[in-house]
C-alpha positions in Angstrom: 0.0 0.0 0.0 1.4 3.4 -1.0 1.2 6.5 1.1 -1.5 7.9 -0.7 -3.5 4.9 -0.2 -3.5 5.5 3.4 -4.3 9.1 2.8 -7.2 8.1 0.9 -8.2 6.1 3.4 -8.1 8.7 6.2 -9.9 11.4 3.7 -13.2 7.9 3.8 -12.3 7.0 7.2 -12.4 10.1 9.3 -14.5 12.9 9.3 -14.8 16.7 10.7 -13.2 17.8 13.2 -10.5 15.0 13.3 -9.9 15.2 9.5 -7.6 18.4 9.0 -5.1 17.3 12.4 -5.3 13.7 11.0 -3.8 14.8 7.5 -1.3 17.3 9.5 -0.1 14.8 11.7 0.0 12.2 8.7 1.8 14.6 6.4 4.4 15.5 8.8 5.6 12.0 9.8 5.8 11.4 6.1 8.7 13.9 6.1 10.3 11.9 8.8 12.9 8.9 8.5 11.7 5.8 9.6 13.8 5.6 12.5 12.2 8.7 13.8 9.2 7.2 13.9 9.8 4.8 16.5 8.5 7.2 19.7 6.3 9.3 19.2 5.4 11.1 22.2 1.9 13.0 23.2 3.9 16.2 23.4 5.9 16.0 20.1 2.7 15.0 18.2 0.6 17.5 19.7 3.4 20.0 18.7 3.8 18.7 15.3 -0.3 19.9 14.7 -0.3 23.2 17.0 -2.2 21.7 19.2 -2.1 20.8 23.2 -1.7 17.6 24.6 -4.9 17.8 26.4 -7.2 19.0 23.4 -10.3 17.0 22.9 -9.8 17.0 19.1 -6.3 16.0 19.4 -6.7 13.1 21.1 -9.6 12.0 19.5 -7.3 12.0 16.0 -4.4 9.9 17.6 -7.3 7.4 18.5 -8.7 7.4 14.9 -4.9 7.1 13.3 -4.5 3.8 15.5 -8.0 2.3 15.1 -9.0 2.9 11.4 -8.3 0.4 8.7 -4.2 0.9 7.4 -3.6 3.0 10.4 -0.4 5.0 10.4 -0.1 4.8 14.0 0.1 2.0 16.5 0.1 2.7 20.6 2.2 1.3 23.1 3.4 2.1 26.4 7.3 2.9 28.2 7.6 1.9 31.5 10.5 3.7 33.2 13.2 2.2 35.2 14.8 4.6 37.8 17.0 1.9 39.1 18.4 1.6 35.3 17.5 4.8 34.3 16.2 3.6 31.0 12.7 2.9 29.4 10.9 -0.6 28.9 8.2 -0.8 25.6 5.1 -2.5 27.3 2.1 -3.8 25.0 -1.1 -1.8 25.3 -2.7 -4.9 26.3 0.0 -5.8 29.3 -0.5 -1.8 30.6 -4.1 -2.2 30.0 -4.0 -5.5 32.1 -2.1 -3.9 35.1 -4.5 -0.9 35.0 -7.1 -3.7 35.6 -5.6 -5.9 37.9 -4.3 -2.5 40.1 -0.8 -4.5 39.4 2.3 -4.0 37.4 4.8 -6.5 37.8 8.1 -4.9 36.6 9.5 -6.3 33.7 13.1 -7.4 34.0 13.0 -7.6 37.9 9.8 -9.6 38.2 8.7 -7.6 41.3 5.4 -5.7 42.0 5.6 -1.9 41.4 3.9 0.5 43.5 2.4 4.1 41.4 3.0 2.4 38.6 0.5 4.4 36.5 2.9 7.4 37.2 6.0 5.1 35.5 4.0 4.1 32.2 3.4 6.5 29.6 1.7 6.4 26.0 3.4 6.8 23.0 3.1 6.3 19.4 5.2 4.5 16.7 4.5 4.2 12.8 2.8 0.7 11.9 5.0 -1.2 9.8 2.4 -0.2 6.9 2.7 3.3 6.8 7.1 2.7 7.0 6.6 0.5 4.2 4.5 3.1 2.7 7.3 5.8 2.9 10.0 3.4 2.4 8.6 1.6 -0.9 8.3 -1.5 1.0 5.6 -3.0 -0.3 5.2 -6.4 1.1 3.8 -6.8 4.3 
């Protein structure tokens, strides 16, 4: 699938509001290398559209870029690790899990972790669709 499949797809998929920040935020990580497209925080994204973290309309795009059919973005979480100062990917489903189960067992030492809604944070990476999009990939 080409990149102006996807944007096709957006311009059926997704309607007003949503539809001008969803091309924005499209258009501008199609500018990007594909190795900058590997975390994509709230804050850069929000920055990349002129728009705050916090806005309604905002976040109600990211959600329709990772849910509609081709989507250019997929979620997942980081968890820190103060003890190795360094960040863990964690599935949406494992986060989602521990949100559940009030319990987040940490990944590499195996032990529970208190506040850990206050260590895991969203962010965004390209799906392998929209890299092979940009990269000419066209395989997967």
């Amino acid at each position: 699938m080409a990149l102006e499949d996807i944007k096709r797809n957006i311009d059926r998929d997704i309607r007003e509001p949503l539809l001008p920040v969803c091309r924005a935020l499209v258009d501008r990580l199609a500018t990007m290398k594909p190795n900058q497209l590997q975390r994509l925080t709230y804050i850069l994204l929000a920055d990349f559209v002129h728009r705050r973290p916090d806005d309604d309309v905002f976040q109600s795009a990211l959600t329709a870029l990772t849910s509609i059919k081709h989507n250019p973005l997929t979620m997942y979480f980081v968890f820190y690790d103060a003890g190795d100062d360094r960040e863990i990917a964690i599935s949406v489903k494992e986060a989602m899990q521990s949100v559940d189960d009030a319990c987040f067992i940490h990944p590499r030492t195996g032990e529970e972790v208190s506040d850990f809604e206050r260590q895991l944070k969203p962010v965004f990476k390209a799906s392998n669709e929209f890299v092979a999009a940009l990269t000419g990939s066209h395989d997967g």
